[in-house]
C-alpha positions in Angstrom: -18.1 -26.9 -21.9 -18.3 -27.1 -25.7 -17.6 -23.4 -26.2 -14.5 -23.3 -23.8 -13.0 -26.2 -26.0 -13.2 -24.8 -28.9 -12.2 -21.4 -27.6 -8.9 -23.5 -26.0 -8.0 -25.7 -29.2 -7.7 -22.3 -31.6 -5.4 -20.7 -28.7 -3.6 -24.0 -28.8 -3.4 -23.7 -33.1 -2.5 -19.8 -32.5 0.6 -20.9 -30.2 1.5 -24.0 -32.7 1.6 -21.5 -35.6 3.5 -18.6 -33.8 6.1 -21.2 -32.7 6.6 -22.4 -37.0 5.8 -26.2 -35.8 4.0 -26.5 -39.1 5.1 -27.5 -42.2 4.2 -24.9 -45.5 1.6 -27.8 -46.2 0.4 -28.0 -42.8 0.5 -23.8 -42.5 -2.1 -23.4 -45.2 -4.6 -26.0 -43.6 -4.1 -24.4 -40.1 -4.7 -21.2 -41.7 -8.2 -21.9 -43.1 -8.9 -23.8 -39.6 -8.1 -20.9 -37.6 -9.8 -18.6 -39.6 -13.2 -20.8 -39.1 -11.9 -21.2 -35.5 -11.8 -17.3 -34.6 -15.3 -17.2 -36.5 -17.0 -19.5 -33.9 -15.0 -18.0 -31.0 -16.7 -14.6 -31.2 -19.9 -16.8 -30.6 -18.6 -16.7 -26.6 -19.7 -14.1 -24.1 -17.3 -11.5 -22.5 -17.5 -13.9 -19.6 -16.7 -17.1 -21.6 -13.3 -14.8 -23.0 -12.0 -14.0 -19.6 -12.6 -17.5 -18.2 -11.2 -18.8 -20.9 -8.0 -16.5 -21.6 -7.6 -16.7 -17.8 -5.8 -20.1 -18.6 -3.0 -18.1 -20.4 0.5 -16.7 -19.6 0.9 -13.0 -20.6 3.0 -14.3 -23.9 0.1 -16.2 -24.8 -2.5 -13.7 -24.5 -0.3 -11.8 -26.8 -0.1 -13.9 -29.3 -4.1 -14.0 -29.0 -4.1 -10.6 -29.4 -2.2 -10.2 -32.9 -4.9 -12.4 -34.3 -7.2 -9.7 -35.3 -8.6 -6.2 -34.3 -11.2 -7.4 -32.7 -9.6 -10.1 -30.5 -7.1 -7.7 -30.1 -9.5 -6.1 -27.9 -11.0 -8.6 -26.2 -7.3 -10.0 -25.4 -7.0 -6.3 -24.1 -9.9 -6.0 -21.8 -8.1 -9.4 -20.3 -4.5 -7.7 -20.2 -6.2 -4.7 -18.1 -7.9 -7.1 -15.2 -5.0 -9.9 -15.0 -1.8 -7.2 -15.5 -3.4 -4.0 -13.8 -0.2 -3.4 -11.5 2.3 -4.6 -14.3 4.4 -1.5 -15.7 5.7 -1.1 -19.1 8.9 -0.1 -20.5 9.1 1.8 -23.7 12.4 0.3 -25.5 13.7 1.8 -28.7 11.6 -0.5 -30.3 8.5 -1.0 -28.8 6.6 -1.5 -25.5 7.4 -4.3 -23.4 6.4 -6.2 -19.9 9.9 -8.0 -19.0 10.7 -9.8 -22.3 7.6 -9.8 -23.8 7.0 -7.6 -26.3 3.0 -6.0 -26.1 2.3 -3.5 -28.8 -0.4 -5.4 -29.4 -1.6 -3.8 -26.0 -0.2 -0.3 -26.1 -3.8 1.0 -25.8 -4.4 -1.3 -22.9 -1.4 -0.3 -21.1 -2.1 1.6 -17.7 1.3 2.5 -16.2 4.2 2.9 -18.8 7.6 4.0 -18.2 10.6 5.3 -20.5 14.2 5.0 -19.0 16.7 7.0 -20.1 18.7 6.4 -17.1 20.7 3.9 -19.4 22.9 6.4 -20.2 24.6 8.4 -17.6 25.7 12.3 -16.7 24.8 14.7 -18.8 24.1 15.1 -23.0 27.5 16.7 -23.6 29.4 14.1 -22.4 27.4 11.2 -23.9 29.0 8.5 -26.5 28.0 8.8 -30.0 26.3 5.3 -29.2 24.4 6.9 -25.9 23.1 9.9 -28.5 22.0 7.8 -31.1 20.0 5.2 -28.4 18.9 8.5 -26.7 17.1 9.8 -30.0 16.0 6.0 -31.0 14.1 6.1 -27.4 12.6 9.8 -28.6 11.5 8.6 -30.8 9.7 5.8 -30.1 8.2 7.1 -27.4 6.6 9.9 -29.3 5.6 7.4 -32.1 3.7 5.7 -29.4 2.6 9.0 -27.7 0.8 10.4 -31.1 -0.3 6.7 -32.1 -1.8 4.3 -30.0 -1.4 6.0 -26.6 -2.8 9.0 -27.6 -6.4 7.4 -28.0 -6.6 6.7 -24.0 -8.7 9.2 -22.2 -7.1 8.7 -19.2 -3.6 6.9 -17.4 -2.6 5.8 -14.2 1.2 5.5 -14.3 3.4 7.6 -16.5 7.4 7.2 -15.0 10.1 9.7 -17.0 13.2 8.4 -15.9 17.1 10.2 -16.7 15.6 12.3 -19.9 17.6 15.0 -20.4 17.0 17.4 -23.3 19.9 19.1 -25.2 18.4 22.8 -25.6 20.0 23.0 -28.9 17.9 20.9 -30.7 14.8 21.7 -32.3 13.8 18.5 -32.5 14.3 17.1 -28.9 12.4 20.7 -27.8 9.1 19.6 -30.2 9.3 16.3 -28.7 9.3 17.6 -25.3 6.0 19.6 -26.0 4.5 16.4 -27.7 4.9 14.8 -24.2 3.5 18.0 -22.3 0.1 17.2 -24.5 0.7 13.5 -22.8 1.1 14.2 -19.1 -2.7 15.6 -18.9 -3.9 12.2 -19.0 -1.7 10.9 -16.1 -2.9 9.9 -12.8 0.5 8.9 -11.0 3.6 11.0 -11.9 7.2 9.7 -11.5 10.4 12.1 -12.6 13.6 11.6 -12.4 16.3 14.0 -13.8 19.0 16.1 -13.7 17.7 18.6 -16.4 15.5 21.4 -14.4 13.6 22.3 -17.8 12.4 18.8 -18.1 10.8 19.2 -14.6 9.3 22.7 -15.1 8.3 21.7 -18.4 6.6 19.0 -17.6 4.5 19.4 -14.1 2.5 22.4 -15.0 0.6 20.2 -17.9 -0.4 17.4 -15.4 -4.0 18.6 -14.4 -5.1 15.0 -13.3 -2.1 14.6 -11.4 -3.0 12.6 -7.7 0.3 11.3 -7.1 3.8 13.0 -7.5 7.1 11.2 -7.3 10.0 12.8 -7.0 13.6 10.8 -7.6 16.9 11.7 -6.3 18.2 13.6 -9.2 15.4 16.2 -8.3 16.9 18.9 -6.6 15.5 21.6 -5.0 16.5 25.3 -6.0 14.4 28.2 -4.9 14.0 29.1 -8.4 12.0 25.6 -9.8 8.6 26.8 -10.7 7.2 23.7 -10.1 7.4 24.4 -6.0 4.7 27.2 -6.8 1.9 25.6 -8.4 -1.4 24.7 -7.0 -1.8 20.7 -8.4 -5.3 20.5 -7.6 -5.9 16.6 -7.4 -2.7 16.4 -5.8 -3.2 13.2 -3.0 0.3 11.6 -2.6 3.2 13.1 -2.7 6.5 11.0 -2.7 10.0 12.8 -2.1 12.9 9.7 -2.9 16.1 12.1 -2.3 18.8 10.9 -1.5 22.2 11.8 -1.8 23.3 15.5 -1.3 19.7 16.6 1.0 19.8 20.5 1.7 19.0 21.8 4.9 17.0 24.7 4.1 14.4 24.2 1.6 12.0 27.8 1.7 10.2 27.1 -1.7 9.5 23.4 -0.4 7.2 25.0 2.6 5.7 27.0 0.3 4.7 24.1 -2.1 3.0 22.1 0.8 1.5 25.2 2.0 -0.1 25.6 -1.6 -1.2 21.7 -2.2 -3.5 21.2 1.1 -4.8 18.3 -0.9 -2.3 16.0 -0.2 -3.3 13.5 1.9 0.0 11.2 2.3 3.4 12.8 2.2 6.7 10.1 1.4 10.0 11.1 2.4 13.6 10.1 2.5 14.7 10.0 6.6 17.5 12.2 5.9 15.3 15.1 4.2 12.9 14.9 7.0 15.3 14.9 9.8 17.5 18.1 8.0 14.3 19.8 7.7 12.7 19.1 10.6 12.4 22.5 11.7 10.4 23.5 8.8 8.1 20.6 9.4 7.1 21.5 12.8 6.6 24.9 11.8 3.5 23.6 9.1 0.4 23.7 10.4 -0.6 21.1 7.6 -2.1 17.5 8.8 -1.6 14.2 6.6 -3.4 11.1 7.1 -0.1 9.3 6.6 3.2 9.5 6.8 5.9 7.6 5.0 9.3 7.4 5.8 12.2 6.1 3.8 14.8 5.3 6.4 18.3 5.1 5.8 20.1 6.4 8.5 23.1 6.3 10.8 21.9 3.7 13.9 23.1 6.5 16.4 20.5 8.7 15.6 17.3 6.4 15.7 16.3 7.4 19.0 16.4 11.3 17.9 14.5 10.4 15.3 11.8 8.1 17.1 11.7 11.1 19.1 11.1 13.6 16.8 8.5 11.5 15.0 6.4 11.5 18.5 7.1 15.5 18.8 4.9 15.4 15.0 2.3 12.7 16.2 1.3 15.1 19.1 1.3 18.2 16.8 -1.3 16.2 14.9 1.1 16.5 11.9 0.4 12.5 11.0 -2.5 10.2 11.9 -0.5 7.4 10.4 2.9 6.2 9.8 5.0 3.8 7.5 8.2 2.9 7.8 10.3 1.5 5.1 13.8 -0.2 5.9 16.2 0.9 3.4 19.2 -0.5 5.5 19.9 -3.0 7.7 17.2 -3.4 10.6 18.4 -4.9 13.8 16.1 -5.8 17.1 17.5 -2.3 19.1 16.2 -0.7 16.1 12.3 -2.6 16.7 12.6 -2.1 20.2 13.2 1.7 19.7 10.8 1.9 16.2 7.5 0.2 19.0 7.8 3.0 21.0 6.5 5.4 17.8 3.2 6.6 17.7 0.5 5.8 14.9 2.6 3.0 13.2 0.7 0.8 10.8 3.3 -0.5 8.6 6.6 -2.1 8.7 8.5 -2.8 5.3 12.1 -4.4 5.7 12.6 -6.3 2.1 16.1 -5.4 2.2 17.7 -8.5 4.1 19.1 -11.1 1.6 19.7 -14.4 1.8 23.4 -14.0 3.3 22.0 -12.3 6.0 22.0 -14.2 9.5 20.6 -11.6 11.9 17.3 -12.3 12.7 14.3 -9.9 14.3 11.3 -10.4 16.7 8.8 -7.8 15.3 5.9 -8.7 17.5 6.8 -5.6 19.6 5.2 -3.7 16.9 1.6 -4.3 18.2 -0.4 -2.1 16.0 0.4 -3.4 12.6 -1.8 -3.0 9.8 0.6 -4.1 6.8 4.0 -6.0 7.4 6.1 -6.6 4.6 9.5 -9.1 5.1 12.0 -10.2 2.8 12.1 -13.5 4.5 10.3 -15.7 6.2 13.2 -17.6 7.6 14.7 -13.8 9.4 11.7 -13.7 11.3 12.1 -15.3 15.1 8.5 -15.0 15.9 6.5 -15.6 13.1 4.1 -18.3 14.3 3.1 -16.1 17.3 2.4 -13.3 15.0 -1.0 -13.6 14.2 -2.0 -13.6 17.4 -0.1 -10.7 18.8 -0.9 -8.7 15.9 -4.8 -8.3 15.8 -5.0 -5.7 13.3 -3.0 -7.2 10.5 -4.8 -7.0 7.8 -2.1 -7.4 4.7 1.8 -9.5 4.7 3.9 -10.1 2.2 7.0 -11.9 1.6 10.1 -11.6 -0.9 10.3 -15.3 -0.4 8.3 -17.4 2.2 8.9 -21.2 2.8 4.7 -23.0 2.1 4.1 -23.9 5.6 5.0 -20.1 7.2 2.0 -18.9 5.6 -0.1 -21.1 7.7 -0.1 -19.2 11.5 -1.7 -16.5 9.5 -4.6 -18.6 7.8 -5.4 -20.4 10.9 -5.2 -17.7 13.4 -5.4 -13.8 11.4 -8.6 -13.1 11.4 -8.6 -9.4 10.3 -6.0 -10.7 7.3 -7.9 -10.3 3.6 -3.9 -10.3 1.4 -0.8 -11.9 1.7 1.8 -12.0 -1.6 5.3 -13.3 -2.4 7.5 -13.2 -4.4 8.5 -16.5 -4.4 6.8 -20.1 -2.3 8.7 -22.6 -1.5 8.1 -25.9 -0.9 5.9 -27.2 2.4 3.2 -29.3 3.6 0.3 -27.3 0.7 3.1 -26.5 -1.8 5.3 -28.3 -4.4 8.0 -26.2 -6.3 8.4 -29.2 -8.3 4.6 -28.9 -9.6 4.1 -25.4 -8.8 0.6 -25.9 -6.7 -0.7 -25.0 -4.3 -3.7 -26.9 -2.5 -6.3 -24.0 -2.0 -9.0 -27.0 -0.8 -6.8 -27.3 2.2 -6.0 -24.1 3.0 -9.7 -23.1 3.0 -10.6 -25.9 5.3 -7.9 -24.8 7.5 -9.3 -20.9 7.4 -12.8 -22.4 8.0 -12.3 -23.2 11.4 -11.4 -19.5 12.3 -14.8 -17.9 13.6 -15.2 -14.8 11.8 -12.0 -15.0 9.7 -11.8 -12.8 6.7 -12.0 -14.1 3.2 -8.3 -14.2 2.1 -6.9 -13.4 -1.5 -3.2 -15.2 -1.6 -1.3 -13.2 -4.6 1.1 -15.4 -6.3 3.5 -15.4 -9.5 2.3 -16.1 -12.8 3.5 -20.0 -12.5 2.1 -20.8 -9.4 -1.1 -19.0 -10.7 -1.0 -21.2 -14.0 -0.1 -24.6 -12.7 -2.7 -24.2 -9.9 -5.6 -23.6 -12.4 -4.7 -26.2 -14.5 -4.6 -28.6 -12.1 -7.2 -28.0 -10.0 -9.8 -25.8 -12.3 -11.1 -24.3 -9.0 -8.7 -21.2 -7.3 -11.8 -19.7 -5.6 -13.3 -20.6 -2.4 -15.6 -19.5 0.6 -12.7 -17.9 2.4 -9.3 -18.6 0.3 -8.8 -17.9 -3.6 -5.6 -17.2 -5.5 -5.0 -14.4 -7.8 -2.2 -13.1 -10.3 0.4 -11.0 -8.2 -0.1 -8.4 -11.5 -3.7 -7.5 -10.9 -3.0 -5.8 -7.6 -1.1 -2.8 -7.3 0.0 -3.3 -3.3 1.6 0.0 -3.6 -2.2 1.6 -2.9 
């Protein structure tokens, strides 16, 4: 359509000038044209903008957005639907999505994090370098904080990662209550550090809170006022220790006695199991239960036990296990004979690895996520063993390994990678993916669910381009950043 060209030749004039092809003769012609350009380009319905900025890599839509204000927030309403999972790192000078800086976006922005982790152990023993990237961090983020981040009425991912603040200084205090004012708005709360001030500083401000993680620098003292507070929106709560994992943890029954809200509890194996005792003795029941497991191989079948012993106590409806370590078939054998299991997660293999599982034993899937396809001995017979699967996704999944589940999953509605390779619908040469086929492939599954494939930016891109079309009756393709698969 008329409109759509024009709307593409000024992004195409936008890109040419923020790469300096033009000549200072040819810059002050393009100058007047894209001013008349953006003029006529406003004439396009909200629509028209994200059909049209839909064509564009994040890098792009960024330099679409330092056009002007108000393409600034059109470009922004786009940023929100195509990078809704995507989270942002505040660096020392600015806000940023992998390389790409997007200040143009800070007001758009939906889950930010600021890592301080880069410098380790505590403020007295840091470098003169480490103090001076410290306070540069500071202060960006509280530049951003009581600037453009401050106008958002609500967020919902805010990560504070290694801050630690020297109690000496006045100014690192005032910054700390600047980012109390901050933690109101936040929906999803991640902390990690060493300083217990930051913590009990911190929590008591987050009134919208519905999910809590806690890293492995948390400890947990008796004395932490955090562990007696009521968080009343409080759904998901997510314990990552590792490390040093007490055994007796009095205050930490006390804070799930207080927070009967929460609906889905995450915890590190070795927490659990050390505490066990004071998790039979709650008389609390979750919805779902997470475990982190990374744990010595001669006590799975304890465990598996002990997991049963909280299934009959009606202490989880559901269960998720999450391979942090090496997962071998004695381990599936022993992990089918759990109750309530929806979800399997082992992304740890890598490529080196050469032992290979059969995780059709694990009948009752809901969710199975695999680092690759190639580990996986009987992947073709999966979607016929597993009738509930609903969601898979892959670290890395060769084209054609994707296509037992189209033709046979009928309860399947997402599958994501990481990364396709080449097969019989895919070329990593061209980067796309034949969605015509695919569909006429999941056509001829009565009752088949419509499926969404998520894939990376590229494939995304050089599909659309191709083909115009990445939508059909039951297959369609979307940006892996618009879908948080965390939820």
């Amino acid at each position: 359509m008329s409109e759509q060209q024009n709307a593409n030749e000024t992004v195409s004039i936008i890109k040419r000038r923020d790469l300096n092809e033009e000549t200072p003769v040819e810059s002050a012609v393009v100058a007047v044209d894209v001013e008349q350009k953006l003029t006529d380009i406003f004439k396009l319905t909200i629509d028209c903008f994200e059909e049209v900025f839909d064509f564009l890599s994040l890098r792009d839509l960024v330099a679409v957005g330092q056009t002007c204000k108000r393409m600034q927030r059109i470009a922004g309403h786009c940023f929100q639907l195509n990078y809704a999972s995507e989270e942002a790192h505040i660096r020392e000078d600015g806000l940023y999505i992998g390389n790409d800086k997007i200040d143009c976006f800070n007001n758009a922005s939906q889950k930010i994090r600021i890592l301080y982790d880069l410098i380790t152990g505590f403020y007295g023993f840091m470098t003169e370098d480490d103090k001076e990237r410290f306070a540069s961090l500071n202060q960006m983020m509280h530049f951003l904080i009581s600037t453009s981040l401050k106008h958002l009425t609500s967020i919902q991912g805010f990560a504070v990662i290694g801050l630690h603040v020297n109690q000496e200084d006045q100014s690192e205090i005032d910054r700390l209550d600047r980012l109390k004012e901050f933690m109101s708005k936040v929906e999803n709360v991640t902390l990690s550090s060493s300083d217990e001030n930051v913590v009990d500083a911190l929590l008591p401000h987050c009134s919208n809170m519905k999910c809590l993680c806690l890293w492995d620098t948390i400890s947990f003292r008796n004395e932490y006022e955090w562990m007696h507070r009521i968080y009343p929106m409080l759904d998901y709560l997510i314990l990552a220790n590792g490390g040093d994992v007490p055994e007796a943890i009095p205050a930490f029954k006390t804070f799930l006695e207080l927070n009967t809200t929460i609906k889905k509890l995450e915890v590190n194996a070795e927490l659990f199991w050390k505490n066990r005792a004071l998790f039979k003795s709650l008389n609390i029941k979750y919805d779902t239960l997470v475990i982190n497991y990374d744990f010595y191989k001669d006590k799975f079948e304890s465990f598996s036990h002990f997991l049963n012993e909280l299934h009959e106590l009606e202490f989880y409806r559901k269960l998720s296990f999450i391979s942090n370590s090496k997962f071998s078939q004695e381990h599936i054998y022993r992990l089918a004979s759990v109750k309530g299991l929806v979800k399997f997660d082992d992304t740890t293999h890598t490529r080196l690895e050469t032992n290979k599982i059969n995780v059709g034993y694990l009948r009752n899937l809901e969710e199975l996520k695999i680092g690759y396809s190639a580990f996986i001995t009987d992947l073709k017979s999966l979607p016929h063993i597993l009738s509930k699967l609903q969601r898979i996704y892959f670290l890395a999944v060769i084209s054609d390994d994707i296509l037992p589940f189209i033709c046979h999953a009928k309860k399947l509605n997402k599958i994501k990678f990481e990364r396709l390779m080449s097969g019989s619908y895919f070329d990593e040469e061209t980067n796309i993916l034949d969605l015509f086929e695919l569909n006429k492939m999941r056509e001829k599954l009565v009752g088949a669910c419509k499926i969404t494939i998520y894939v990376e930016e590229d494939v995304y891109l050089a599909t659309k381009w191709a083909v115009k079309q990445i939508e059909f009756n039951l297959i369609e393709i979307k940006r892996s950043t618009s879908y948080d698969w965390l939820n």
